[in-house]
Every structure is written in C-alpha cells, then in structure tokens.
Residue, then its C-alpha position, 0 to 999 in steps of 0.5 A: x720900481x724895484x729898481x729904486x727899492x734895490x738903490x734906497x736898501x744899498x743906501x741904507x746899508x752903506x750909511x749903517x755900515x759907516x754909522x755903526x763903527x763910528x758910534x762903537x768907537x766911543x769907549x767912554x760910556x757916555x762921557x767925553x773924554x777931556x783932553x788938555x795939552x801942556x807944553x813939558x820942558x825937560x834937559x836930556x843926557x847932555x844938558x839941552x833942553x827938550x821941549x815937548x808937548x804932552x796930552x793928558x785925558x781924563 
C-alpha cells in the first residue's frame, strides 16, 4: 500500500515539476503574443539582393 502512495506522490511531483515552468514561460500577463513573418528585400554593399525573413510580434 505505501508502495502506490510512494509511485501517485513521485508522479505528481514530476508533472508539477514539468507544469510549472511551462505556465511561467509565459511573459505576456495573459495575452498571446501575435507574430506575423514578412519577407524583407534588401541590396548588400555590392548591389545583390538579399532576401530575408523578418518576425515581427506584438
């Protein structure tokens, strides 16, 4: 018997302990973040053309 007590409290413990962090990782008090990508096209120091992709949040 305290056999499955000992396994149910290990378990509990390891979910809380995976849980916690991942609800703490959220910075945005509530609101999600909303993340557009645009494509940006810019020339570099030799005239060539440099593609990138640029990720703006609000």
């Amino acid at each position: 018997m305290r056999h499955s007590f000992r396994v149910v409290a290990l378990a509990m413990t390891t979910v809380l302990a995976i849980a916690i962090p991942a609800k703490a990782g959220n910075y945005s008090y509530g609101q999600r973040q909303t993340c557009v990508v645009k494509t940006v096209k810019t020339y570099d120091a030799y005239g060539r053309v440099v593609i990138k992709k640029v990720r703006f949040c609000k």
